[in-house]
RODOKOL-599032 format. One record per atom (N, C-alpha, C): atom name; residue number from 1; residue in three letters; x, y, z. Coordinates in steps of 0.05 Angstrom, whole numbers, plus 5000, padded with zeros to 4 digits. Layout:
REM RODOKOL-599032
[CA; NUM; ALA; [X; Y; Z]];
...
REM end
This chain:
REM RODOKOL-599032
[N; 1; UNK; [7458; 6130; 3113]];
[CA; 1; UNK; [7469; 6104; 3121]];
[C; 1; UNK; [7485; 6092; 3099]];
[N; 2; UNK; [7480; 6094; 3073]];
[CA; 2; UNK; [7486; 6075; 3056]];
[C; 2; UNK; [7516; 6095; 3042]];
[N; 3; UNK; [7520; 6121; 3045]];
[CA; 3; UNK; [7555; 6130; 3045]];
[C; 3; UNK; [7572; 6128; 3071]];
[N; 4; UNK; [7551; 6115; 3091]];
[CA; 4; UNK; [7567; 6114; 3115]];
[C; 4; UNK; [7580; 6086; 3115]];
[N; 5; UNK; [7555; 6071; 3102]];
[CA; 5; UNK; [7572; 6046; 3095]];
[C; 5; UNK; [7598; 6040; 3076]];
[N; 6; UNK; [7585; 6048; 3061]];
[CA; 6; UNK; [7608; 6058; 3031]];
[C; 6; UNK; [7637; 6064; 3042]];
[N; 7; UNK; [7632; 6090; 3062]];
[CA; 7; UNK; [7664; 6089; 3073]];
[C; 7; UNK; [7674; 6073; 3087]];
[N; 8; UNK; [7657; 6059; 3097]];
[CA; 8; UNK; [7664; 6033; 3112]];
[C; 8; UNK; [7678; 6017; 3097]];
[N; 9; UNK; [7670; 6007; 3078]];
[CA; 9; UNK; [7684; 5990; 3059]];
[C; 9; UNK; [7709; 5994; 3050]];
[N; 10; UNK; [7707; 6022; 3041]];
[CA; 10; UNK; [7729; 6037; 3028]];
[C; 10; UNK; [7758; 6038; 3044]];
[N; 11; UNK; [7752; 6044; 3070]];
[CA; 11; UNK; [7772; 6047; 3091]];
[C; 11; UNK; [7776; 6020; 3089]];
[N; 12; UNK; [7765; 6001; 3100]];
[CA; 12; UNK; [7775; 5967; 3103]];
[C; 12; UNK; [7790; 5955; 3086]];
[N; 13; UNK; [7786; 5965; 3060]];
[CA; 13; UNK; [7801; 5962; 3034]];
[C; 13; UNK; [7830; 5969; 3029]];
[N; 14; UNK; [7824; 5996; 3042]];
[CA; 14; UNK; [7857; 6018; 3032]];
[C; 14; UNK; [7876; 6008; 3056]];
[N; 15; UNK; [7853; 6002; 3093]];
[CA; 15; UNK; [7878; 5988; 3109]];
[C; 15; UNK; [7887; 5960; 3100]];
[N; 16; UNK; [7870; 5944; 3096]];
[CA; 16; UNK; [7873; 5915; 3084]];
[C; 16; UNK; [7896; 5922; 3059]];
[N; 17; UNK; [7894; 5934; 3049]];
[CA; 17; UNK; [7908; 5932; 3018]];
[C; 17; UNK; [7946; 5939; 3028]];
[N; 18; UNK; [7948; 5966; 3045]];
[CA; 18; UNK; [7959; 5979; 3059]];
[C; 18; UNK; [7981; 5956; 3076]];
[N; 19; UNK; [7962; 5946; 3093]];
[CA; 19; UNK; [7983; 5926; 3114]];
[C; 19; UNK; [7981; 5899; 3101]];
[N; 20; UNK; [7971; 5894; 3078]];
[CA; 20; UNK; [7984; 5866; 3059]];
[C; 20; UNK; [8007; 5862; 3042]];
[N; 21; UNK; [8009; 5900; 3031]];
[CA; 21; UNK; [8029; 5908; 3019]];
[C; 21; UNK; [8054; 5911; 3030]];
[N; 22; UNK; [8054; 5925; 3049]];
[CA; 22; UNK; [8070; 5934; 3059]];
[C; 22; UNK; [8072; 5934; 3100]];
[N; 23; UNK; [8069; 5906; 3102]];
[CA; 23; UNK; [8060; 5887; 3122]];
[C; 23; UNK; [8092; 5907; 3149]];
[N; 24; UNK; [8119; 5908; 3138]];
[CA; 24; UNK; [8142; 5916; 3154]];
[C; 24; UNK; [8130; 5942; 3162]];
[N; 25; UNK; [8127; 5961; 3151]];
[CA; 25; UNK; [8127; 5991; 3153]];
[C; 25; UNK; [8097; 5986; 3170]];
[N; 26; UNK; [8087; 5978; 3163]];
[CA; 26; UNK; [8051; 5980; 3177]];
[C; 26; UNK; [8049; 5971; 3205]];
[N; 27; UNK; [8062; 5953; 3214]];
[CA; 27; UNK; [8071; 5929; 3236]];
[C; 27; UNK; [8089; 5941; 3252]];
[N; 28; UNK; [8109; 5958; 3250]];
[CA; 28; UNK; [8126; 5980; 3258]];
[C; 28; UNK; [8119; 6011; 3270]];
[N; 29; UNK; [8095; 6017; 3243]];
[CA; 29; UNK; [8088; 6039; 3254]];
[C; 29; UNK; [8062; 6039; 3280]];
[N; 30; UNK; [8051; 6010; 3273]];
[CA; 30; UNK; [8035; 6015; 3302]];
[C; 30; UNK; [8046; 6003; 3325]];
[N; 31; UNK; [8075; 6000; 3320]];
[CA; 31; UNK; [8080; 5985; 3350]];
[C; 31; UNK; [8094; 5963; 3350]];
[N; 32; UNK; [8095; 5949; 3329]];
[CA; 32; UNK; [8107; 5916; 3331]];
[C; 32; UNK; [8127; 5920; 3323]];
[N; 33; UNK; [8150; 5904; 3337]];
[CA; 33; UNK; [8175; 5917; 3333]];
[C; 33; UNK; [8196; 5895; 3333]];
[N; 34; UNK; [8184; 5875; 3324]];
[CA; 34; UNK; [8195; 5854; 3309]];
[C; 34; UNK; [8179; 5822; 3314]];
[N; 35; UNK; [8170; 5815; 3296]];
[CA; 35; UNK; [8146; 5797; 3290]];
[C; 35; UNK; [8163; 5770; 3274]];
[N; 36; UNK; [8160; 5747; 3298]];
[CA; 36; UNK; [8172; 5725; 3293]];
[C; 36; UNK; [8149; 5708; 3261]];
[N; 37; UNK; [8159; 5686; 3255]];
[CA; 37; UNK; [8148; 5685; 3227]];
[C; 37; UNK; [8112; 5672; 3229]];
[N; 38; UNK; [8103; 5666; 3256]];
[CA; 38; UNK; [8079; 5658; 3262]];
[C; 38; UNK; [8069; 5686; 3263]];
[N; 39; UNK; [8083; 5718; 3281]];
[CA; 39; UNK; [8074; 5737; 3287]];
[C; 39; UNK; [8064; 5754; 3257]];
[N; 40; UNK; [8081; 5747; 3238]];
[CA; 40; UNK; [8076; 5750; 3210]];
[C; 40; UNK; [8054; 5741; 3202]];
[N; 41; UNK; [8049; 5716; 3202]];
[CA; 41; UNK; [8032; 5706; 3200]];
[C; 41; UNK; [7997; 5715; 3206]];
[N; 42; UNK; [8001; 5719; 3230]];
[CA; 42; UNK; [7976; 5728; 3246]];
[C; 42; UNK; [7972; 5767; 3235]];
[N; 43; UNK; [7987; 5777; 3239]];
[CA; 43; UNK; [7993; 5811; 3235]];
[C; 43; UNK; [7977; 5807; 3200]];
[N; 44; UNK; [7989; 5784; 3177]];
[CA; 44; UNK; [7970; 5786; 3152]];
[C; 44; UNK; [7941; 5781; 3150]];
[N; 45; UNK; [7940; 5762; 3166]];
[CA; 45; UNK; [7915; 5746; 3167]];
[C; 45; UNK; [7887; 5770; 3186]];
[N; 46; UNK; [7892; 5778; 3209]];
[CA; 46; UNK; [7883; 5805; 3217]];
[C; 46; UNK; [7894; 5830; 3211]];
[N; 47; UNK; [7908; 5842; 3201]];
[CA; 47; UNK; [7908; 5858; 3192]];
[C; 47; UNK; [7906; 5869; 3154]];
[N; 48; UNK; [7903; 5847; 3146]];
[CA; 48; UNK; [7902; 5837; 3117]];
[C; 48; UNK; [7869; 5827; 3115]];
[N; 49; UNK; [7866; 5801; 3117]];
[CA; 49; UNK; [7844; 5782; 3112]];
[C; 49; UNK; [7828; 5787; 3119]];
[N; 50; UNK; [7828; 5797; 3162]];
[CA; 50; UNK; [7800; 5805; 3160]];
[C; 50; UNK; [7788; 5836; 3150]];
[N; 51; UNK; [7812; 5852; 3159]];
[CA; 51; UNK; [7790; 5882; 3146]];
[C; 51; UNK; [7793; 5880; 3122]];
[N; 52; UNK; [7795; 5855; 3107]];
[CA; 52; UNK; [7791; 5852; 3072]];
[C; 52; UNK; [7743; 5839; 3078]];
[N; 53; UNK; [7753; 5826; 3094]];
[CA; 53; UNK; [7732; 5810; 3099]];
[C; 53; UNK; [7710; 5828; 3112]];
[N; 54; UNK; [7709; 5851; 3128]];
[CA; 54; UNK; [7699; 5864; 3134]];
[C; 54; UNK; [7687; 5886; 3113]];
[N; 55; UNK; [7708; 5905; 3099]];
[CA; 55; UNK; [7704; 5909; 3076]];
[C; 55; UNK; [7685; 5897; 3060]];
[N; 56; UNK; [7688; 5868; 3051]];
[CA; 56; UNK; [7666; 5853; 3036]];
[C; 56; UNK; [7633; 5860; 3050]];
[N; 57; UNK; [7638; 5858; 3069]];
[CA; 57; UNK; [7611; 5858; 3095]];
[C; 57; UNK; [7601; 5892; 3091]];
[N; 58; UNK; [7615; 5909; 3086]];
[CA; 58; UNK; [7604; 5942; 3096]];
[C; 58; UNK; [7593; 5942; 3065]];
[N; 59; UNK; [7615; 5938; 3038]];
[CA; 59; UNK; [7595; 5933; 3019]];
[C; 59; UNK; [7576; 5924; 3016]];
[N; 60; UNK; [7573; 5899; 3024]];
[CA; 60; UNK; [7542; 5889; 3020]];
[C; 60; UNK; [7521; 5894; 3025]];
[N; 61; UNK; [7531; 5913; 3055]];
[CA; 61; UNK; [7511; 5929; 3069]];
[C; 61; UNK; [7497; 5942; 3050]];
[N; 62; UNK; [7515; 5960; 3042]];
[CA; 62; UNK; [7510; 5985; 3034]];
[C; 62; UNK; [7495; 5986; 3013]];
[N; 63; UNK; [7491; 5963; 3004]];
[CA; 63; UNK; [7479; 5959; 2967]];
[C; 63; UNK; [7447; 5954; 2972]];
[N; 64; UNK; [7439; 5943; 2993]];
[CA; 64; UNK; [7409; 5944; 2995]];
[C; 64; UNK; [7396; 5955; 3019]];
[N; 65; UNK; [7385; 5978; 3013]];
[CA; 65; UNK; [7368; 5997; 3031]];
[C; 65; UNK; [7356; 5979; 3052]];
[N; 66; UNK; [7353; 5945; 3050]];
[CA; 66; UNK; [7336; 5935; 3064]];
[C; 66; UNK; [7352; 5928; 3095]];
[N; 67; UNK; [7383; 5930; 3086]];
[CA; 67; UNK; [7406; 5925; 3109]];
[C; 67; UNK; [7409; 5945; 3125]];
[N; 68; UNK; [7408; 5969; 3114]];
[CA; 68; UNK; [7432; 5994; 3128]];
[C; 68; UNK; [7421; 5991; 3144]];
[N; 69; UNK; [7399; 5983; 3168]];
[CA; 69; UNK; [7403; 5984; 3197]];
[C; 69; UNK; [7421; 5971; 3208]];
[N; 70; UNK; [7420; 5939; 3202]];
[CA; 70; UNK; [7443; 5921; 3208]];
[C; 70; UNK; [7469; 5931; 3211]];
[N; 71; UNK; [7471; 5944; 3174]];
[CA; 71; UNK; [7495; 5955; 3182]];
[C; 71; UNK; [7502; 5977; 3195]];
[N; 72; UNK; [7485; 5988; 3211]];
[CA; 72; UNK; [7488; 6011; 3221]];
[C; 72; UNK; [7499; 6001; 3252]];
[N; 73; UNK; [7478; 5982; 3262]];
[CA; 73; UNK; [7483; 5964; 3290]];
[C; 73; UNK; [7508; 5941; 3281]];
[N; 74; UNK; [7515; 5929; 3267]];
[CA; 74; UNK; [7553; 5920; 3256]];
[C; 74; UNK; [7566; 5944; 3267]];
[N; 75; UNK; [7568; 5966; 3251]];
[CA; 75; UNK; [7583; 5988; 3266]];
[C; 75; UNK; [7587; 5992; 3294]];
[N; 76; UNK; [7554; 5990; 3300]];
[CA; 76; UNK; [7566; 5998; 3328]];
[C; 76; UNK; [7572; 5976; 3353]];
[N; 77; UNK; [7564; 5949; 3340]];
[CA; 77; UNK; [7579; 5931; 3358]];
[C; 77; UNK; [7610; 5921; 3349]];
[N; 78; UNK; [7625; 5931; 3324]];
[CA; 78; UNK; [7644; 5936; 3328]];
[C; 78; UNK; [7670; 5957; 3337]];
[N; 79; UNK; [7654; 5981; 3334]];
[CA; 79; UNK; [7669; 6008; 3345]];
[C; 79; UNK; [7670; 6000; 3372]];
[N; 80; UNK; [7645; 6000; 3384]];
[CA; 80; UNK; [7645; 6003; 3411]];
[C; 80; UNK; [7663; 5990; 3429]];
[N; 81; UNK; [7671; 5959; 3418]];
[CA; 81; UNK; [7687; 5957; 3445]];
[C; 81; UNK; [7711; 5960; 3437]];
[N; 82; UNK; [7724; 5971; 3404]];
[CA; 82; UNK; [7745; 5978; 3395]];
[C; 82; UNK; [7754; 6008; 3418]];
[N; 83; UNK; [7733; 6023; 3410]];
[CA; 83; UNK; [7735; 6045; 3431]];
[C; 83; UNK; [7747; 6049; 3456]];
[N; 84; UNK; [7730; 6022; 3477]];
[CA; 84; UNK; [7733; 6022; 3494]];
[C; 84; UNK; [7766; 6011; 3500]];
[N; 85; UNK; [7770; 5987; 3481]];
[CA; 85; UNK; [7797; 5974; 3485]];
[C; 85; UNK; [7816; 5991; 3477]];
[N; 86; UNK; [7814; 6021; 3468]];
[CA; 86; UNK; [7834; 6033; 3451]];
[C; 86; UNK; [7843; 6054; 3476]];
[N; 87; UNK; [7818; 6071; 3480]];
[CA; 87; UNK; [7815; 6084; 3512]];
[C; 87; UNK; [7839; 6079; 3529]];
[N; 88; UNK; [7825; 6049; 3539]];
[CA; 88; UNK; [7844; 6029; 3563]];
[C; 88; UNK; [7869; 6036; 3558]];
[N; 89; UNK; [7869; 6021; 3538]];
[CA; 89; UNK; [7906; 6013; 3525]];
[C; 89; UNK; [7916; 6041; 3517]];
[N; 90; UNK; [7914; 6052; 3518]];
[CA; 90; UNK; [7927; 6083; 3505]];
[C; 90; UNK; [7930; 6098; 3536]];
[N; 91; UNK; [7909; 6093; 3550]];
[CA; 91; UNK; [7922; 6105; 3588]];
[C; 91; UNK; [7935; 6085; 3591]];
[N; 92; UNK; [7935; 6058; 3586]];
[CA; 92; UNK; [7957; 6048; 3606]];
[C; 92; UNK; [7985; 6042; 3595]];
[N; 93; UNK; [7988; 6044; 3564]];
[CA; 93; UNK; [8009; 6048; 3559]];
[C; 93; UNK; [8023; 6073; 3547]];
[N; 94; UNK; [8013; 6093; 3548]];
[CA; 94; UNK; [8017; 6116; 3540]];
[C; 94; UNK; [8059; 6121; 3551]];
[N; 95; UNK; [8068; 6139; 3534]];
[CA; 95; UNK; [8063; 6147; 3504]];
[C; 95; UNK; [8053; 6127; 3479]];
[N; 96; UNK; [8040; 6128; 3464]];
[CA; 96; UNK; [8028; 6108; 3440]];
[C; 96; UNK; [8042; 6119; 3421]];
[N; 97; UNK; [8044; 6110; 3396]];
[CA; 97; UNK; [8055; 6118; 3375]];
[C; 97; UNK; [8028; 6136; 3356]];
[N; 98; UNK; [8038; 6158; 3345]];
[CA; 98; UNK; [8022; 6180; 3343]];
[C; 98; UNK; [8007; 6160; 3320]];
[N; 99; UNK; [8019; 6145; 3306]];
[CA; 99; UNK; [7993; 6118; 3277]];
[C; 99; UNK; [7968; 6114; 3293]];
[N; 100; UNK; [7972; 6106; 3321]];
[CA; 100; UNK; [7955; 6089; 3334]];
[C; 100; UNK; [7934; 6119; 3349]];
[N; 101; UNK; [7942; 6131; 3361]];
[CA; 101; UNK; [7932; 6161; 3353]];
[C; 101; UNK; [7909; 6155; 3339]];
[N; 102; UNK; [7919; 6164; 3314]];
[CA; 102; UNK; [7902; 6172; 3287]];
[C; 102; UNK; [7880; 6145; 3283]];
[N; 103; UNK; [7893; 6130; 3292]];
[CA; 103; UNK; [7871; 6111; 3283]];
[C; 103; UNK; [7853; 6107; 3306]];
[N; 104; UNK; [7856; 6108; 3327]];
[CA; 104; UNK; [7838; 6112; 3345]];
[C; 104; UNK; [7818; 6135; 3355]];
[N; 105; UNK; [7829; 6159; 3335]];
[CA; 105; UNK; [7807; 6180; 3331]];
[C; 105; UNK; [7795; 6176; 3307]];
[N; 106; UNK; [7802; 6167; 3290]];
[CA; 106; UNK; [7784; 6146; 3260]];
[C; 106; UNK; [7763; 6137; 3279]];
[N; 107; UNK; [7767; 6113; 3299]];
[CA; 107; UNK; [7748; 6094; 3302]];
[C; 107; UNK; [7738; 6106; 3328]];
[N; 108; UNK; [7736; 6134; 3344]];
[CA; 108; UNK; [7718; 6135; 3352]];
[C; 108; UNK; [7705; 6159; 3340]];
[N; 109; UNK; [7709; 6162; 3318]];
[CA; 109; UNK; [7700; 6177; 3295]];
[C; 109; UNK; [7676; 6161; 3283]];
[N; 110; UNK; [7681; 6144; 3278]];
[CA; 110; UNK; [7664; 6114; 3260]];
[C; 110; UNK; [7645; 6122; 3283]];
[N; 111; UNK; [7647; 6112; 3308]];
[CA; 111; UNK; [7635; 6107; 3330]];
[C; 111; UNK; [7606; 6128; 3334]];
[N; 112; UNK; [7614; 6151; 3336]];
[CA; 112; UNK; [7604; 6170; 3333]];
[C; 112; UNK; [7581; 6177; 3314]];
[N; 113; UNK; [7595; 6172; 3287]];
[CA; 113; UNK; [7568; 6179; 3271]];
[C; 113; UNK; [7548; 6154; 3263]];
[N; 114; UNK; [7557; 6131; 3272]];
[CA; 114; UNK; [7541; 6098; 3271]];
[C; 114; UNK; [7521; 6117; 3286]];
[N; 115; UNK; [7523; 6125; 3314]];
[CA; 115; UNK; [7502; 6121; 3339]];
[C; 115; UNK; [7484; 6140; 3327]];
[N; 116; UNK; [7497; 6165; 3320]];
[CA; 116; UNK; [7484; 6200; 3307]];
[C; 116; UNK; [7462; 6181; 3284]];
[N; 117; UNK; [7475; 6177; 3263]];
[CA; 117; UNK; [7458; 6163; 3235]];
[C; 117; UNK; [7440; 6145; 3258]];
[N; 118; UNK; [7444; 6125; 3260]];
[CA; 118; UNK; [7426; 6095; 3274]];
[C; 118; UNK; [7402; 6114; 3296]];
[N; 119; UNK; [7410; 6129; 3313]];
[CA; 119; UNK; [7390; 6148; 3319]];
[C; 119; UNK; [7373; 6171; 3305]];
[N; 120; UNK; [7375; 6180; 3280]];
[CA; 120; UNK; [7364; 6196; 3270]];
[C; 120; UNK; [7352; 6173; 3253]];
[N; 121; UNK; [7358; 6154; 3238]];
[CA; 121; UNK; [7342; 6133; 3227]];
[C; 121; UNK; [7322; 6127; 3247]];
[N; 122; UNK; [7316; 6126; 3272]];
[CA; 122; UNK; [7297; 6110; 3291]];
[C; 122; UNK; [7299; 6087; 3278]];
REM end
């Protein structure tokens, strides 16, 4: 549980760090294809602030043995309806851009080993 968290963090960090830096190219490659200065706005603040803020949350997990269930059930009430909403949106707008692809086999990757770990923990 507690390197499952770890990568949790890690990943939230490198996308947070990733689409703060380099907010044009990131915003482009999954799809936005031109972001008025509020759309800017919002694209830093979720795609920046909170998987910075999430990140903060998977670390904390991860540092005391007394959490990693929590954080194991965080995982999976956030994958899950990521999953589901990614699913949807990817049949109904298909072709997707191959970023959004990859990131949606990441997160039902995440998805996957939350339920595997969180069940073998009982």
């Amino acid at each position: 549980m507690k390197i499952y968290l770890y990568l949790n963090a890690i990943l939230y960090v490198l996308f947070a760090a990733w689409c703060t830096l380099e907010p044009g190219s990131t915003s482009t490659n999954i799809g936005f294809l031109d972001l008025s200065i509020g759309g800017k706005s919002e694209y830093l603040v979720v795609y920046g602030g909170l998987q910075w803020g999430l990140a903060i949350a998977f670390w904390l997990l991860a540092r005391d043995a007394a959490n990693w269930k929590i954080g194991m059930l965080l995982s999976i009430a956030l994958y899950a309806p990521i999953v589901a909403y990614r699913l949807v949106t990817v049949a109904r707008f298909w072709p997707v851009p191959s970023l959004t692809l990859a990131t949606g086999t990441l997160e039902l990757g995440l998805l996957i080993a939350a339920l595997a770990i969180y069940r073998r923990a009982g």
